[in-house]
VMD Tcl script that builds the backbone (N, CA, C; Angstrom):
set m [mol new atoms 516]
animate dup $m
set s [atomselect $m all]
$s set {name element resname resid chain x y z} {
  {N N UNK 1 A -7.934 -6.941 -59.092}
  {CA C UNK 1 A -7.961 -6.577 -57.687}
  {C C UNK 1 A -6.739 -5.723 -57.363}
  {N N UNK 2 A -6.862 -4.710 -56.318}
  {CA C UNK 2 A -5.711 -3.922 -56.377}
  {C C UNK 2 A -4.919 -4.603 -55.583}
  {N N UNK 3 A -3.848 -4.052 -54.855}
  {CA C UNK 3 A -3.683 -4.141 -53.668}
  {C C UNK 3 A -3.610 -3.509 -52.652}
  {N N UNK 4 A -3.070 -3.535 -51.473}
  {CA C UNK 4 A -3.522 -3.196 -50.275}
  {C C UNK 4 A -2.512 -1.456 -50.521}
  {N N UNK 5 A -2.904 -0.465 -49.930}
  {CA C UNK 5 A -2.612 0.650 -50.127}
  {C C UNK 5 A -1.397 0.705 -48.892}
  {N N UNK 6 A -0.450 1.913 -49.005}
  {CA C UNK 6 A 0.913 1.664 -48.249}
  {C C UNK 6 A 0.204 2.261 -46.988}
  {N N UNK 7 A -0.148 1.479 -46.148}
  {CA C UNK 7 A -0.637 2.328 -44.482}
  {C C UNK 7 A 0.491 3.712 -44.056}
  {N N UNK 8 A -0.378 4.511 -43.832}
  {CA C UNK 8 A -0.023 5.174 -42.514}
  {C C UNK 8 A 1.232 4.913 -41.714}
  {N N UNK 9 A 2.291 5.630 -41.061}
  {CA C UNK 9 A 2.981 5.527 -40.058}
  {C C UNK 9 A 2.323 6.027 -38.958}
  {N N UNK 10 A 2.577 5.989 -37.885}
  {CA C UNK 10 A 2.029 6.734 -36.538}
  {C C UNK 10 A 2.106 8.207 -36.912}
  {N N UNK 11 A 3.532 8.637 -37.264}
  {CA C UNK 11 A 4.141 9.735 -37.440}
  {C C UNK 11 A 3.089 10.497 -38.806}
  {N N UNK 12 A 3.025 9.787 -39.368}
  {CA C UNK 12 A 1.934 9.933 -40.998}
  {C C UNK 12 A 0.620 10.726 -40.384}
  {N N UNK 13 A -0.089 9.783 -39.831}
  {CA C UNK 13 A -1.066 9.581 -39.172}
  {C C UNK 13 A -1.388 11.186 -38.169}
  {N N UNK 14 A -0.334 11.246 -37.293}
  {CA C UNK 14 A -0.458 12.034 -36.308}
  {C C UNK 14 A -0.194 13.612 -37.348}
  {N N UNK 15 A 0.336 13.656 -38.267}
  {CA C UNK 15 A 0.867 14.734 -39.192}
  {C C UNK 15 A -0.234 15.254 -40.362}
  {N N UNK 16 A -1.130 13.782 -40.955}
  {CA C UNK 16 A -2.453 14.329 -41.701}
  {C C UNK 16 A -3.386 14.542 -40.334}
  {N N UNK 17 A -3.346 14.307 -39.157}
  {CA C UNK 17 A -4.635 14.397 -38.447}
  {C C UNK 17 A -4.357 16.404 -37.979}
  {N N UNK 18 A -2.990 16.549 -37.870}
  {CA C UNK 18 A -2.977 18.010 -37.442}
  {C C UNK 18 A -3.454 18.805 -38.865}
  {N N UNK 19 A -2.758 18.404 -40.071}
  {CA C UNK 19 A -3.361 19.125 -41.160}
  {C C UNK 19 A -5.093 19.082 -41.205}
  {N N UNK 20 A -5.778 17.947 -40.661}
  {CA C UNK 20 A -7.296 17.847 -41.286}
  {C C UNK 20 A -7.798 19.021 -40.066}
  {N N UNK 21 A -7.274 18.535 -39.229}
  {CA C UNK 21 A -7.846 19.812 -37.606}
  {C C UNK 21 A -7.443 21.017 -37.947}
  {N N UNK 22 A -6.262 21.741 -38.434}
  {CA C UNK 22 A -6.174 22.794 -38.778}
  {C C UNK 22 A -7.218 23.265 -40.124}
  {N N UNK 23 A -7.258 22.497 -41.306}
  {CA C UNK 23 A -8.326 22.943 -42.240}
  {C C UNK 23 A -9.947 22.701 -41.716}
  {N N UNK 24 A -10.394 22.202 -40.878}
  {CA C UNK 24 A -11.626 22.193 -40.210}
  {C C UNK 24 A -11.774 23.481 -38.980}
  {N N UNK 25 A -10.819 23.857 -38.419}
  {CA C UNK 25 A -10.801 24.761 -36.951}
  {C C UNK 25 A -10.683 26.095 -37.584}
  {N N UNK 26 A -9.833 26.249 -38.556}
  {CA C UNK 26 A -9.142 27.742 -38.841}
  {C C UNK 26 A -10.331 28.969 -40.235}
  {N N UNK 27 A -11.507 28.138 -40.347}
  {CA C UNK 27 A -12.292 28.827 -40.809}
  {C C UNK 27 A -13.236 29.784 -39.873}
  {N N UNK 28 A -13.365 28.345 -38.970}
  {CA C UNK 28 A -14.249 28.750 -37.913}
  {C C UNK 28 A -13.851 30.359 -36.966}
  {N N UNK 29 A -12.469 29.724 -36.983}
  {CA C UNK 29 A -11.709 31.012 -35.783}
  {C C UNK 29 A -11.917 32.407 -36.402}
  {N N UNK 30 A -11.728 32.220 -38.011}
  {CA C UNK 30 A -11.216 33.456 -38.557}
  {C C UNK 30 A -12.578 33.976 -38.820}
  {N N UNK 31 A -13.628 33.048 -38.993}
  {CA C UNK 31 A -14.872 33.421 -38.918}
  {C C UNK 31 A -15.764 34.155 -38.116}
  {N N UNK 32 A -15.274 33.603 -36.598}
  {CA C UNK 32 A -15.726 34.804 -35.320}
  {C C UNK 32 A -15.541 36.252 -34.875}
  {N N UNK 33 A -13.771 36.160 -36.036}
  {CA C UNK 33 A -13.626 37.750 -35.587}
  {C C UNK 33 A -13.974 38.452 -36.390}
  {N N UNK 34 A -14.689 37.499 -37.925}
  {CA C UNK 34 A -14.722 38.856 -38.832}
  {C C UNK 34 A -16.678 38.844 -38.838}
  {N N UNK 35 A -17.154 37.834 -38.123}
  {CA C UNK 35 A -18.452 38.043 -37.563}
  {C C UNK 35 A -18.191 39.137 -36.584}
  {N N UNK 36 A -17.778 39.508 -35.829}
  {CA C UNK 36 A -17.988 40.207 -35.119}
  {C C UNK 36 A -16.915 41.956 -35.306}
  {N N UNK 37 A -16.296 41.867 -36.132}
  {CA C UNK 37 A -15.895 43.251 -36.809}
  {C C UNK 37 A -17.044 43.354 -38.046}
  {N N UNK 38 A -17.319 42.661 -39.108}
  {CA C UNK 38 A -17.647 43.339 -39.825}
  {C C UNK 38 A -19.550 42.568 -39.956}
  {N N UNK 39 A -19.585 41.402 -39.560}
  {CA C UNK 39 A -21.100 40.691 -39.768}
  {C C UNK 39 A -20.784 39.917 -41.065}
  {N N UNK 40 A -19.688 39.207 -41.616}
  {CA C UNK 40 A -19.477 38.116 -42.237}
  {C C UNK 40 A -18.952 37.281 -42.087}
  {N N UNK 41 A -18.654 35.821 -42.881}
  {CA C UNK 41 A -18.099 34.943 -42.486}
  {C C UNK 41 A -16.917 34.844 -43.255}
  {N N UNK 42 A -15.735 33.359 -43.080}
  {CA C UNK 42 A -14.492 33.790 -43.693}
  {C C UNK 42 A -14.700 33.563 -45.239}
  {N N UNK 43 A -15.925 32.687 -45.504}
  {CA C UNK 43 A -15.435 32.527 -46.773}
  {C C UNK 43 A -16.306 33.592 -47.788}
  {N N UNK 44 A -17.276 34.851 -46.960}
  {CA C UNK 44 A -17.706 36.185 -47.682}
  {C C UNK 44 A -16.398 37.025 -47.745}
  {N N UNK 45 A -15.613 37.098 -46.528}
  {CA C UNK 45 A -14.098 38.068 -46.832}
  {C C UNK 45 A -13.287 37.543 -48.108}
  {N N UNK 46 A -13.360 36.210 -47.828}
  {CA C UNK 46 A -12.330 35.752 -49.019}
  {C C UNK 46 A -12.649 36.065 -50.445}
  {N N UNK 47 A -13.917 36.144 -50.631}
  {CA C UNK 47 A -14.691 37.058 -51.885}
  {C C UNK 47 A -14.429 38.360 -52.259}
  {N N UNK 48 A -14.671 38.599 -50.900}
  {CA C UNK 48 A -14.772 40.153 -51.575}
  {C C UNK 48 A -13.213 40.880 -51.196}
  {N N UNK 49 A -12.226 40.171 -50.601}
  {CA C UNK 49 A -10.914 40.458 -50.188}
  {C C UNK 49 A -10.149 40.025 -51.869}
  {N N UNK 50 A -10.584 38.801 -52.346}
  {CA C UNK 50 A -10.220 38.549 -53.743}
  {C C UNK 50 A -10.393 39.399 -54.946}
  {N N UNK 51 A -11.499 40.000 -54.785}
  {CA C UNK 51 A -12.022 41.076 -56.047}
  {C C UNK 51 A -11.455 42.483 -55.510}
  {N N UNK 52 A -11.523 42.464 -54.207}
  {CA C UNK 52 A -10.819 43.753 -54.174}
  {C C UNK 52 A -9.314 44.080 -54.587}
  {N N UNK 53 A -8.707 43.097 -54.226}
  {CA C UNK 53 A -7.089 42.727 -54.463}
  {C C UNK 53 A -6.759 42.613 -56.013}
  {N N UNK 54 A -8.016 42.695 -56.817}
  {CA C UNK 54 A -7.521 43.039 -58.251}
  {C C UNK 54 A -7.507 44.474 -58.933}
  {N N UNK 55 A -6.521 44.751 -59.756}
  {CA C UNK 55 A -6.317 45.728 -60.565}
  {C C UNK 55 A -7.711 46.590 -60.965}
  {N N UNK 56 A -8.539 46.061 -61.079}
  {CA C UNK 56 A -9.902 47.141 -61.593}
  {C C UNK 56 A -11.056 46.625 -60.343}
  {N N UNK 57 A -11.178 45.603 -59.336}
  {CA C UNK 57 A -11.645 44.936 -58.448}
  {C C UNK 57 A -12.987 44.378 -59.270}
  {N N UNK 58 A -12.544 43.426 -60.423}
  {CA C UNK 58 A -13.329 43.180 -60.952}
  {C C UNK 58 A -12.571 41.808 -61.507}
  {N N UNK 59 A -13.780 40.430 -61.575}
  {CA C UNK 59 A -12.614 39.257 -61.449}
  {C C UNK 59 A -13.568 37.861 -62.091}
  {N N UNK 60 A -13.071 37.226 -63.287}
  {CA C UNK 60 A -14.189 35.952 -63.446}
  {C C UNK 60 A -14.226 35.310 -62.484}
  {N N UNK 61 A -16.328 35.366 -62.546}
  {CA C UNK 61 A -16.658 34.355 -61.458}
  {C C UNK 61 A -15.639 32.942 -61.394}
  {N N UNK 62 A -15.369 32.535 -62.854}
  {CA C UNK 62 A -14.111 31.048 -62.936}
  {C C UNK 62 A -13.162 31.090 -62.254}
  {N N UNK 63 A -12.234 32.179 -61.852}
  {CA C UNK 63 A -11.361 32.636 -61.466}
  {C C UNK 63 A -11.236 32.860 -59.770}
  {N N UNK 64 A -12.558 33.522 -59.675}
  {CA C UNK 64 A -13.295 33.896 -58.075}
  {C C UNK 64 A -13.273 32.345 -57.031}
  {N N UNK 65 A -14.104 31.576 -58.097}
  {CA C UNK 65 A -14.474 30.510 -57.571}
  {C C UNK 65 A -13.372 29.657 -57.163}
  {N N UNK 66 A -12.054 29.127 -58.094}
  {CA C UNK 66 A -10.672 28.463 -57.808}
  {C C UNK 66 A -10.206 29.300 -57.182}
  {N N UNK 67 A -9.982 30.589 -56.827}
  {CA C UNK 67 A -9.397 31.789 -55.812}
  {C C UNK 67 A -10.117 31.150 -54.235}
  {N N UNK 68 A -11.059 30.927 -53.874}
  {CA C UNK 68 A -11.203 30.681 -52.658}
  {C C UNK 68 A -11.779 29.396 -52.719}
  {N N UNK 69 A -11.872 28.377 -53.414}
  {CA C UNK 69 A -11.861 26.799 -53.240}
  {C C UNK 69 A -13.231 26.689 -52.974}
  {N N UNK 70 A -13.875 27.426 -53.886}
  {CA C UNK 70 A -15.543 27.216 -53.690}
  {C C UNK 70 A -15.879 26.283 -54.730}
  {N N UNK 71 A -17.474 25.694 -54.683}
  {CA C UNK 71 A -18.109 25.482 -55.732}
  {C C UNK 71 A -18.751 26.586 -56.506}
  {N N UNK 72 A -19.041 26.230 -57.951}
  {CA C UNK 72 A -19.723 27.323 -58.600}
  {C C UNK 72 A -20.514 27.778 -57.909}
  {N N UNK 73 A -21.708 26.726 -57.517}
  {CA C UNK 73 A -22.836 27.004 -57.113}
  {C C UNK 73 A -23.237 27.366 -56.035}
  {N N UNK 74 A -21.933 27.043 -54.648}
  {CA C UNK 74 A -21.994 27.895 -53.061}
  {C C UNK 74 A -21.499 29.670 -54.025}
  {N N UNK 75 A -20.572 29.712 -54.537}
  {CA C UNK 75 A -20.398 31.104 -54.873}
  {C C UNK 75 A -21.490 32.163 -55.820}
  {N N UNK 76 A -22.028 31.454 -56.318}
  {CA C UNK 76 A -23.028 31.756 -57.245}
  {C C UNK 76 A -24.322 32.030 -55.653}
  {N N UNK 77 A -24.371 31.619 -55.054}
  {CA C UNK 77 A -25.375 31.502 -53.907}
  {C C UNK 77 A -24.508 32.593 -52.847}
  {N N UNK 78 A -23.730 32.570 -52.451}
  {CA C UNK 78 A -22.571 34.239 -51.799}
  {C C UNK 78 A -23.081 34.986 -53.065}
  {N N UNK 79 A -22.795 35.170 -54.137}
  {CA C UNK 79 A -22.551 36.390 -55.035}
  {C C UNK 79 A -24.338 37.012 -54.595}
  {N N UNK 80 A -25.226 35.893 -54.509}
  {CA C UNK 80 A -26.864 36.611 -54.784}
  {C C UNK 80 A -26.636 37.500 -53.517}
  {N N UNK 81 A -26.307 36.577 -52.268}
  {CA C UNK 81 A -26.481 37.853 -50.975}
  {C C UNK 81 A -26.065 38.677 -51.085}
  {N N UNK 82 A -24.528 38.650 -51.963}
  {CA C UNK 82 A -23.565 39.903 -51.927}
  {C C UNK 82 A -24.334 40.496 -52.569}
  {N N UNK 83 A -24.879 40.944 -53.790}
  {CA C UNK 83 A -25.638 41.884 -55.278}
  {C C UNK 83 A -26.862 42.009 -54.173}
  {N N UNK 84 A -27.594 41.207 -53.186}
  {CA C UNK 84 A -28.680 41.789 -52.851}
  {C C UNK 84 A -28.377 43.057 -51.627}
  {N N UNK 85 A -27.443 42.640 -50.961}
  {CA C UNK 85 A -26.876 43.643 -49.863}
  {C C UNK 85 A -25.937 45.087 -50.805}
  {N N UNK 86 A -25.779 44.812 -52.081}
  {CA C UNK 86 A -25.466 46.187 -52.983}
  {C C UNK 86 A -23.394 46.046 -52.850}
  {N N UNK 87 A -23.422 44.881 -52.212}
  {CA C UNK 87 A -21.483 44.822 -52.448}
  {C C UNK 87 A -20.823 44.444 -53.613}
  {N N UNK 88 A -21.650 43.111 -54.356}
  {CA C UNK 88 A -20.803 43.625 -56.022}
  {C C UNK 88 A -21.718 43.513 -56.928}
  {N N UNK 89 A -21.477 43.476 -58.135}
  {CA C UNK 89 A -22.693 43.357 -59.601}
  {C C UNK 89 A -21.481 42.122 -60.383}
  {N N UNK 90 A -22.768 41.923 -60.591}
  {CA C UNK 90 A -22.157 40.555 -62.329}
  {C C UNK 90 A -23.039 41.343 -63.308}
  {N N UNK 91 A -22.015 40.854 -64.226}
  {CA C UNK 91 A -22.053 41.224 -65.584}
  {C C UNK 91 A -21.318 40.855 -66.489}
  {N N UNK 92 A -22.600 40.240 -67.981}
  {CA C UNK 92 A -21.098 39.344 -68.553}
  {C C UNK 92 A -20.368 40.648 -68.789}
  {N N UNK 93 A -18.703 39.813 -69.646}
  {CA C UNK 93 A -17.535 40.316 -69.838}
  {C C UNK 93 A -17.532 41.032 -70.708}
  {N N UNK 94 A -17.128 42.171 -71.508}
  {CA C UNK 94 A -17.084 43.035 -72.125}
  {C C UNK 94 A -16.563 42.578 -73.104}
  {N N UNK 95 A -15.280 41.821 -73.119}
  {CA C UNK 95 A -14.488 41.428 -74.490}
  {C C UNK 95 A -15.142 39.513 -74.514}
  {N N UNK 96 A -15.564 38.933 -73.798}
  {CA C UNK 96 A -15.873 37.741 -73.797}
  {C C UNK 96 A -17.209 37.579 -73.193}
  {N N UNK 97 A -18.153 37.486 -73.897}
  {CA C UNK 97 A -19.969 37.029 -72.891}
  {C C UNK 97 A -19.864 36.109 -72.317}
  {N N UNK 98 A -19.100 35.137 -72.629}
  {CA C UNK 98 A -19.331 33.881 -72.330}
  {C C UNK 98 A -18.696 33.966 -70.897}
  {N N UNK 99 A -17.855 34.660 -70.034}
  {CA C UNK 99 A -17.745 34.976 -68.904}
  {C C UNK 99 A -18.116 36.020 -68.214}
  {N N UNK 100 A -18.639 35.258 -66.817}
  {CA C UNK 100 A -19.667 36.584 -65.834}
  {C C UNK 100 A -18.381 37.112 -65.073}
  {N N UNK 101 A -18.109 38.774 -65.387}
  {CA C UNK 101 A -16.985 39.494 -64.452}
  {C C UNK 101 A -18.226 39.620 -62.820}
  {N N UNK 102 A -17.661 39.822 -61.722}
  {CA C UNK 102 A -18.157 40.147 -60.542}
  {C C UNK 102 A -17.160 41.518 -60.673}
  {N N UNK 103 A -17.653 42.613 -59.692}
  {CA C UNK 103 A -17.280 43.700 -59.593}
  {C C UNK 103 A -17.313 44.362 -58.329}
  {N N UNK 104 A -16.769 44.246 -57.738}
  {CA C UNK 104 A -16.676 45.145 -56.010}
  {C C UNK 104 A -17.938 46.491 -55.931}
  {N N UNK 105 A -18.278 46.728 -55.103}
  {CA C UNK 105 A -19.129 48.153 -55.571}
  {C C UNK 105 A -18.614 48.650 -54.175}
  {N N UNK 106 A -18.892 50.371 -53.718}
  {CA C UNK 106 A -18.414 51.140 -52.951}
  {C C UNK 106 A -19.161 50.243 -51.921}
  {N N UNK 107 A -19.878 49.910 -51.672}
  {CA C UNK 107 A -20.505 48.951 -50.148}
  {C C UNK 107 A -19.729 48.187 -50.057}
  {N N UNK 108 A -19.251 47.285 -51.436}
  {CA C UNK 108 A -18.287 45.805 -51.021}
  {C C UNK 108 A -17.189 46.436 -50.251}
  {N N UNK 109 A -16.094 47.457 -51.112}
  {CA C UNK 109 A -15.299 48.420 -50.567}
  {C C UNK 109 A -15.073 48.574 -49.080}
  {N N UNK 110 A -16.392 49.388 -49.065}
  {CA C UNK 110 A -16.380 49.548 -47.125}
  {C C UNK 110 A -16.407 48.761 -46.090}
  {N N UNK 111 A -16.830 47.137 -46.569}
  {CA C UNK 111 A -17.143 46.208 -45.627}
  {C C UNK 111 A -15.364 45.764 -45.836}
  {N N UNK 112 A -14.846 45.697 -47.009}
  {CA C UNK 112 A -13.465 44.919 -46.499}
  {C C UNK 112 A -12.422 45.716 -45.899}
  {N N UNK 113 A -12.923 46.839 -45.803}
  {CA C UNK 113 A -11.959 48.083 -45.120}
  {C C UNK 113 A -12.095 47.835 -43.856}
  {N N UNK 114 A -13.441 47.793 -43.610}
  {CA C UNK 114 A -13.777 47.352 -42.054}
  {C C UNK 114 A -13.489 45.996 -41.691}
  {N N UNK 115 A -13.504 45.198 -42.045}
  {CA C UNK 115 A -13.396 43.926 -42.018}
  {C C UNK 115 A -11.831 43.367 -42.082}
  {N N UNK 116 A -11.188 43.973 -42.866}
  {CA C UNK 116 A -9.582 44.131 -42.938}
  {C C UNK 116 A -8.583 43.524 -41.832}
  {N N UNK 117 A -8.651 44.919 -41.191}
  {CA C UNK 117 A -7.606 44.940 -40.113}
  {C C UNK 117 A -7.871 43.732 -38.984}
  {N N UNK 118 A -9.183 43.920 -38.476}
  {CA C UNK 118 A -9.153 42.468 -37.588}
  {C C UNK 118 A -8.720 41.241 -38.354}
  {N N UNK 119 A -8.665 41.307 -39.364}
  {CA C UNK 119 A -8.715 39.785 -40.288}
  {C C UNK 119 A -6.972 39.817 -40.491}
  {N N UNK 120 A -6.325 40.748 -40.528}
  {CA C UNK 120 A -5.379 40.580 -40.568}
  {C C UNK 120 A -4.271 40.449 -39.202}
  {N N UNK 121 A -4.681 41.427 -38.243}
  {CA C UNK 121 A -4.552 40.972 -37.041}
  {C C UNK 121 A -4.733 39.190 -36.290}
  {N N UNK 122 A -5.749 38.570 -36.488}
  {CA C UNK 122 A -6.006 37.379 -36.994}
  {C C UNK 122 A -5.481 36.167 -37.077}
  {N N UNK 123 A -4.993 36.688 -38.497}
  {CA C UNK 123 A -4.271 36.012 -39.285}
  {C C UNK 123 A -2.725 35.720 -38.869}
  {N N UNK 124 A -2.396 36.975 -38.514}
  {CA C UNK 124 A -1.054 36.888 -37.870}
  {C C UNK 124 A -0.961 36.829 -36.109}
  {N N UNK 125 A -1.941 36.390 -35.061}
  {CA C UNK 125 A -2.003 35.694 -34.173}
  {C C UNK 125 A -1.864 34.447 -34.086}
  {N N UNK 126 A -2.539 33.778 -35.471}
  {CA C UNK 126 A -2.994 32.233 -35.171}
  {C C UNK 126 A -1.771 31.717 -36.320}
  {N N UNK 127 A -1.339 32.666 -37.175}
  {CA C UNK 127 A -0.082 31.860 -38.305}
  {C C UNK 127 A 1.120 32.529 -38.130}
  {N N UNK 128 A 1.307 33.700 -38.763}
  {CA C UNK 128 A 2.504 34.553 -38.899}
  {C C UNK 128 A 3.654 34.858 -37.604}
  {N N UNK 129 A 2.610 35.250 -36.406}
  {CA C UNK 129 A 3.536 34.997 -35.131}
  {C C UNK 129 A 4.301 34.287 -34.429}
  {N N UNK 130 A 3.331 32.744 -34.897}
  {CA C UNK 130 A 3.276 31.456 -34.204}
  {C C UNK 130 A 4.262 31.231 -34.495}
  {N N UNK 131 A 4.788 31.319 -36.174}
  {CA C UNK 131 A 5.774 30.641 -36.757}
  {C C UNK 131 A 6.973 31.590 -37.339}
  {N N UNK 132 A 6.898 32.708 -36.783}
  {CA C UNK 132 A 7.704 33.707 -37.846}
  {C C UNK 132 A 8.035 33.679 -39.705}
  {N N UNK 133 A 8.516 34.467 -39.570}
  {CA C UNK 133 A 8.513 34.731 -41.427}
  {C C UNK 133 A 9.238 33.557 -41.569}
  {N N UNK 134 A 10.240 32.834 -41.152}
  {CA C UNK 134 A 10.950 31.839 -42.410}
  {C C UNK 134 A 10.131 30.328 -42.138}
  {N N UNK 135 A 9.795 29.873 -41.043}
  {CA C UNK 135 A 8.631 28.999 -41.303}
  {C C UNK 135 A 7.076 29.144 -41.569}
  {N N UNK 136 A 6.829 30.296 -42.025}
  {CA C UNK 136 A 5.642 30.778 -42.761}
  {C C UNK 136 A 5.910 29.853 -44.030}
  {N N UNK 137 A 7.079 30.907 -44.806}
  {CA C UNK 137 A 7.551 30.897 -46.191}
  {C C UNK 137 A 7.885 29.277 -46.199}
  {N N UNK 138 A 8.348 28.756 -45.063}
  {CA C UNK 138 A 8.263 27.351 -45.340}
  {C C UNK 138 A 7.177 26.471 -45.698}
  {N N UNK 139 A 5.859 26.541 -44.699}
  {CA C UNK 139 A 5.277 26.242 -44.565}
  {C C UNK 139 A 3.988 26.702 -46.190}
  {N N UNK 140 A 4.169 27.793 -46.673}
  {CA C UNK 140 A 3.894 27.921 -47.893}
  {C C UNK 140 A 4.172 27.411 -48.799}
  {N N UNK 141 A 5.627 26.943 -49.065}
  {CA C UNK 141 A 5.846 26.169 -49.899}
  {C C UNK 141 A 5.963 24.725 -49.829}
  {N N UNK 142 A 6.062 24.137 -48.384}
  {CA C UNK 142 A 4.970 22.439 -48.463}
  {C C UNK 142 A 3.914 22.667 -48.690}
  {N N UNK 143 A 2.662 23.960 -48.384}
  {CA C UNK 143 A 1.541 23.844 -48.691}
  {C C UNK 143 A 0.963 23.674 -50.383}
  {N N UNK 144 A 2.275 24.810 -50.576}
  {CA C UNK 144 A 1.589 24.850 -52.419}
  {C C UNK 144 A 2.091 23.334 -52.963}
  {N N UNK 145 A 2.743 22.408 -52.610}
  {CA C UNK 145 A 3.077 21.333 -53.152}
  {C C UNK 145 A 1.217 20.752 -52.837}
  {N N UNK 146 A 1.191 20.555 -51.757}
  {CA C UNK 146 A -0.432 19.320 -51.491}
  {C C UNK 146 A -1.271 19.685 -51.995}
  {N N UNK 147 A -1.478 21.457 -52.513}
  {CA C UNK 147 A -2.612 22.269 -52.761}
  {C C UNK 147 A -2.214 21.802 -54.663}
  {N N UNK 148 A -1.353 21.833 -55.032}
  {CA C UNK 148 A -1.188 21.508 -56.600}
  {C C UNK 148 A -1.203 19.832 -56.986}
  {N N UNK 149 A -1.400 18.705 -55.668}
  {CA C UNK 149 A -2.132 17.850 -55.489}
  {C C UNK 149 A -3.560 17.479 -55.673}
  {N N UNK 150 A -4.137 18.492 -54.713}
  {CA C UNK 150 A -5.288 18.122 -54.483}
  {C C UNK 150 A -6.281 19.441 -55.231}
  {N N UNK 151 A -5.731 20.328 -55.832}
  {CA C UNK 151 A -6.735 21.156 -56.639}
  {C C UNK 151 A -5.638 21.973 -57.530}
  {N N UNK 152 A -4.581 21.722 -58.699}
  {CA C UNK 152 A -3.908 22.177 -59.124}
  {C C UNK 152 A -4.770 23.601 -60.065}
  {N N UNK 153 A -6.014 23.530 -59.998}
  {CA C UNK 153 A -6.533 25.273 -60.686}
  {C C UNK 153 A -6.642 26.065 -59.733}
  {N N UNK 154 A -6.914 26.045 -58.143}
  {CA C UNK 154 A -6.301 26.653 -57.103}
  {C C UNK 154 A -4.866 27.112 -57.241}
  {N N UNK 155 A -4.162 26.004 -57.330}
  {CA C UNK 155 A -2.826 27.024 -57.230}
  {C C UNK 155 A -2.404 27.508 -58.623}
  {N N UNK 156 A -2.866 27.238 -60.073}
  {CA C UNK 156 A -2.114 27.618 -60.758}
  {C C UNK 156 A -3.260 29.881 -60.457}
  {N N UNK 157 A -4.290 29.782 -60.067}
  {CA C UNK 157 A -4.862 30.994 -59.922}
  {C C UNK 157 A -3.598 31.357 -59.084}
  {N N UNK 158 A -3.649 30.899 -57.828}
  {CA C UNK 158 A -2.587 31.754 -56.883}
  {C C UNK 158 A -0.973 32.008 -58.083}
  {N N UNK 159 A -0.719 30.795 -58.623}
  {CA C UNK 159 A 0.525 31.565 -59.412}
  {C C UNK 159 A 0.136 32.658 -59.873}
  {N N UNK 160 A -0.593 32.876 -61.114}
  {CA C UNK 160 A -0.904 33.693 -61.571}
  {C C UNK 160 A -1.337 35.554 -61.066}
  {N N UNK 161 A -1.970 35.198 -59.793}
  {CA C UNK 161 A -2.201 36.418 -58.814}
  {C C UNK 161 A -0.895 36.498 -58.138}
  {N N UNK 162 A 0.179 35.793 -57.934}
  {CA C UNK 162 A 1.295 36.406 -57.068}
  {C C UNK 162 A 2.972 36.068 -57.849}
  {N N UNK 163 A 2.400 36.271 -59.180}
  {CA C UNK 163 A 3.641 35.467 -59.575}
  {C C UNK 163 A 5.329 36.536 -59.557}
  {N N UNK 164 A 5.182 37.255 -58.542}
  {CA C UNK 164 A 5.829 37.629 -57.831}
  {C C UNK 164 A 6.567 37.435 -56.321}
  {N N UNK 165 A 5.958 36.736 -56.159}
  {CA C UNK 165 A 6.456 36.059 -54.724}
  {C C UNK 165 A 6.974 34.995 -54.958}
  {N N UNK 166 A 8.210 35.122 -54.030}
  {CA C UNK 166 A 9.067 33.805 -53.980}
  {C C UNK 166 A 9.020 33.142 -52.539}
  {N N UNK 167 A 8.258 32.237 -52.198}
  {CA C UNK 167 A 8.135 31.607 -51.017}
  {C C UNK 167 A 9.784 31.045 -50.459}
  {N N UNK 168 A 10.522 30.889 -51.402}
  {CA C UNK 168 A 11.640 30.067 -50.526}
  {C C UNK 168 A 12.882 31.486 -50.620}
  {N N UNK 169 A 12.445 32.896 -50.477}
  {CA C UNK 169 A 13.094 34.170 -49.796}
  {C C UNK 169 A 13.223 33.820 -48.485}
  {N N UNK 170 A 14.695 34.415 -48.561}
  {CA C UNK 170 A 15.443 34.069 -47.407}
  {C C UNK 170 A 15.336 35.124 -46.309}
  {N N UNK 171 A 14.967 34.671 -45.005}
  {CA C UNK 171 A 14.478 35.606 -43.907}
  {C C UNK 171 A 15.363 37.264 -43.657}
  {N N UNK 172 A 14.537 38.090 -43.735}
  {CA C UNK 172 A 15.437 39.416 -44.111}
  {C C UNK 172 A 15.271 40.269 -42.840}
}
mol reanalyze $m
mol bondsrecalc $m
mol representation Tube
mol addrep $m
């Protein structure tokens, strides 16, 4: 039998309930403006904002999928709409079959161009402003601690895509 798990403080309590409301609310928000700039939702930008943001805009679905905290099979189900609307192609890998590359195409292109700027505008209404740059960078680096908790192939992708950034840079 185990035992009883260490409860909650008020303070605990009141601190996971703002984190669960912020990861439930902040899809939605970012979702309305890029419904209404470009006709997608946040987690089609985060796709095709991911493949675009690479070196050839071409990216394993394995890779795609821990990049925006999907399941195979919701992304595999995005990728069909995306290939049927002409925004990217799969195809296995050239040096490896055994992995499907996704590939941006000039449609994917144009929708995140359009889709972009409101999303980034956005982004920095509801985070970047709120909190300025040094509790951003703060707030990034308590995040990557819970996120290498609770899905450590999420963040080791983000190492890997930014392993240039130093979150604890000092406000300039």
């Amino acid at each position: 039998m185990t035992s009883d798990p260490q409860w909650l403080t008020r303070e605990e309590i009141r601190a996971w309930l703002t984190l669960a409301g912020l990861v439930e609310s902040l899809p939605t928000v970012l979702s309305a403006q890029l419904k209404q700039d470009a006709g997608i939702n946040n987690f089609d930008y985060m796709v095709l904002s991911c493949i675009s943001d690479t070196p050839h805009q071409t990216v394993h679905m394995s890779d795609l999928a821990a990049f925006v905290g999907g399941s195979i099979s919701r992304l595999s189900h995005t990728l069909t709409k995306m290939e049927n609307r002409g925004w990217v192609r799969r195809r296995p890998d050239t040096d490896n079959g055994r992995f499907t590359e996704v590939a941006l195409t000039q449609e994917g292109k144009d929708v995140v161009a359009q889709a972009a700027p409101g999303h980034v505008r956005e982004v920095r209404r509801v985070m970047i402003d709120v909190l300025g740059h040094s509790q951003t960078l703060q707030l990034g680096t308590l995040l990557d601690q819970v996120l290498a908790a609770v899905n450590p192939d999420v963040q080791r992708v983000f190492d890997e895509r930014f392993p240039d950034v130093d979150l604890h840079a000092s406000d300039g």
